[in-house]
C-alpha positions as CSV (number, residue, x, y, z in Angstrom):
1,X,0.0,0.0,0.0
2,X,2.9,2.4,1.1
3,X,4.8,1.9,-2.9
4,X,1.2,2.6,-4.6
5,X,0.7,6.1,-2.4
6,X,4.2,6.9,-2.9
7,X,4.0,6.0,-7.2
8,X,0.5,8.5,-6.8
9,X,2.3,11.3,-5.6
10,X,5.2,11.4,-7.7
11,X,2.4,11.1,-10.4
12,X,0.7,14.0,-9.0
13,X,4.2,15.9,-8.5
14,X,5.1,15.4,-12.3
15,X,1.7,16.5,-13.5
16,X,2.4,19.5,-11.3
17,X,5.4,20.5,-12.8
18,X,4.2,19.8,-16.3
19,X,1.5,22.5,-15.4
20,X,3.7,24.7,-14.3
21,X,6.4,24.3,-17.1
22,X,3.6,24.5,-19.7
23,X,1.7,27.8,-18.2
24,X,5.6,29.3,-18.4
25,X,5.9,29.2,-21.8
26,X,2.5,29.9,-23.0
27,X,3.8,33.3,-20.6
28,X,7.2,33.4,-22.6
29,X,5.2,33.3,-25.9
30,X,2.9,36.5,-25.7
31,X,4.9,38.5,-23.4
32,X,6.9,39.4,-27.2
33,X,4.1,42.1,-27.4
34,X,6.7,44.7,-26.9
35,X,8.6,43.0,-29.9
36,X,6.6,45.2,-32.0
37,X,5.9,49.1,-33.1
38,X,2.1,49.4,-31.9
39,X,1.7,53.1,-32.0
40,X,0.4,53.1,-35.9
41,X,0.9,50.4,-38.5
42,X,3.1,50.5,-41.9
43,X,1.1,50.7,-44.9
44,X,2.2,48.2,-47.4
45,X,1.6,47.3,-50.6
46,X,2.6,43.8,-52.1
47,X,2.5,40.5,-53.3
48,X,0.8,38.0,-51.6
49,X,3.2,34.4,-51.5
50,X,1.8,32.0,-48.9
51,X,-0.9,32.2,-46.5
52,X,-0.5,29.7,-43.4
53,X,-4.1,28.9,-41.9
54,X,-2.3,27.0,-38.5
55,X,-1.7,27.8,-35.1
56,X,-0.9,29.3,-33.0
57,X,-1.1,32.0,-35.4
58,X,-2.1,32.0,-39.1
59,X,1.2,33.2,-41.1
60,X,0.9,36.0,-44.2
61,X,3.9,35.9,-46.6
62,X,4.2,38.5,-48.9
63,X,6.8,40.8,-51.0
64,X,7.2,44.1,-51.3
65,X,9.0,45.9,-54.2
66,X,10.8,49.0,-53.6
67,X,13.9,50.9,-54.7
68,X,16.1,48.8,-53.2
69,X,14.6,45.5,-54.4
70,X,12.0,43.0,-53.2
71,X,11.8,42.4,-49.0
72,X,10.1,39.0,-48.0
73,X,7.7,40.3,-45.0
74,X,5.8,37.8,-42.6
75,X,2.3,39.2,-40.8
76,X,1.1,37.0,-38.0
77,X,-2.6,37.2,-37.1
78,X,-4.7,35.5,-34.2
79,X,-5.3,31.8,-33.9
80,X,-7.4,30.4,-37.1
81,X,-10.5,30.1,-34.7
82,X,-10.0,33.6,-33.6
83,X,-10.2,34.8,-37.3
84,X,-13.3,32.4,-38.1
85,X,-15.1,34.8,-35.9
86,X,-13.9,37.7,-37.4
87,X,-15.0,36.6,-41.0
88,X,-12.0,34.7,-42.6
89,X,-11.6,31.3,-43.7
90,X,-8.5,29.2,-45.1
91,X,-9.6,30.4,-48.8
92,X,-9.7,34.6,-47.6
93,X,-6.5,34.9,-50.0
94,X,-5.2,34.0,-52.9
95,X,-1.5,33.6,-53.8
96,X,-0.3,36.1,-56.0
97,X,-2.7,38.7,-55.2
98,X,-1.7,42.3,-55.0
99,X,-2.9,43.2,-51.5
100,X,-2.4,46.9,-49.1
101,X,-1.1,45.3,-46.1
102,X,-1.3,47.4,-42.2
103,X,1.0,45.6,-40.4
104,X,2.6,46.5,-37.0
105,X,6.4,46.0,-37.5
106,X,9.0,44.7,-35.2
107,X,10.9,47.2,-33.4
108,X,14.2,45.8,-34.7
109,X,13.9,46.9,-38.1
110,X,13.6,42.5,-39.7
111,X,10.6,42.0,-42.1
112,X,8.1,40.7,-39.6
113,X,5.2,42.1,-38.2
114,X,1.1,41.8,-36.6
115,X,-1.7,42.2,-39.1
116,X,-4.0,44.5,-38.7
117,X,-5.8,44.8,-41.6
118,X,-5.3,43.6,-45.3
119,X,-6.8,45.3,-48.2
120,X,-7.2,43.1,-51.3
121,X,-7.2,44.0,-55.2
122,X,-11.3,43.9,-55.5
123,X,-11.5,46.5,-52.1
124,X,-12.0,44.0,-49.8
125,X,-10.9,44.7,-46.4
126,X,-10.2,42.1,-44.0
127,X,-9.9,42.9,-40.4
128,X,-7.2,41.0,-38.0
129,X,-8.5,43.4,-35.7
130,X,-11.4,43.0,-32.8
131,X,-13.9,44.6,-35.4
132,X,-15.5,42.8,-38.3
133,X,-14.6,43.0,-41.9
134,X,-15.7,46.0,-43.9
135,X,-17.0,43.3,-46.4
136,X,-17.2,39.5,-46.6
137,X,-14.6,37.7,-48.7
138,X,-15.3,36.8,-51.7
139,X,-16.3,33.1,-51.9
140,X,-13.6,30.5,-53.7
């Protein structure tokens, strides 16, 4: 009786720590919110190259063409179920698009950012925001 209480609580002990460990990096992962220039979002426009619907947060890849050449930028938005409720699906975007990107950027200066909004070509504006989408995507 004494090994079978003793084999419970280290059970209970490791289950415990895999709590704790687990709550501690879900707490490393969103405390990078000062990663990122949140006072007004860059205005982009670009080329839309891969959209990742996956969590924990969906993935835009597009390029941007300027005097200096093209820049590969990467938007992140909310969790796919997050983004159901806001009016986007898996099929919002299509590859290749020319899109007007708002995108908070990161502080140090790399190609990465938060999504606020995307404009596509046909006007349609998609919210990553709180706020619903000015228009529903067009159905593919």
């Amino acid at each position: 009786m004494k090994g079978n209480r003793k084999r419970q609580l280290v059970i209970v002990i490791a289950m415990a720590t895999g709590l704790l460990s687990r709550s501690q990096s879900a707490r490393a992962h969103h405390g990078t919110a000062n990663v990122y220039d949140t006072t007004k979002p860059v205005v982009m426009k670009g080329t839309l190259t891969k959209f990742e619907w996956t969590n924990p947060h969906n993935q835009i890849f597009f390029d941007v063409t300027d005097e200096k050449g093209v820049t590969h930028w990467t938007a992140a938005t909310e969790p796919p179920q997050v983004m159901l409720e806001r009016g986007w699906t898996r099929r919002s975007l299509t590859i290749g698009e020319q899109v007007t990107v708002y995108v908070f950027v990161a502080k140090n200066g790399a190609p990465v950012g938060n999504l606020q909004k995307i404009v596509l070509a046909n006007g349609t504006e998609l919210s990553a925001g709180g706020a619903a989408p000015a228009a529903a995507p067009a159905a593919r």
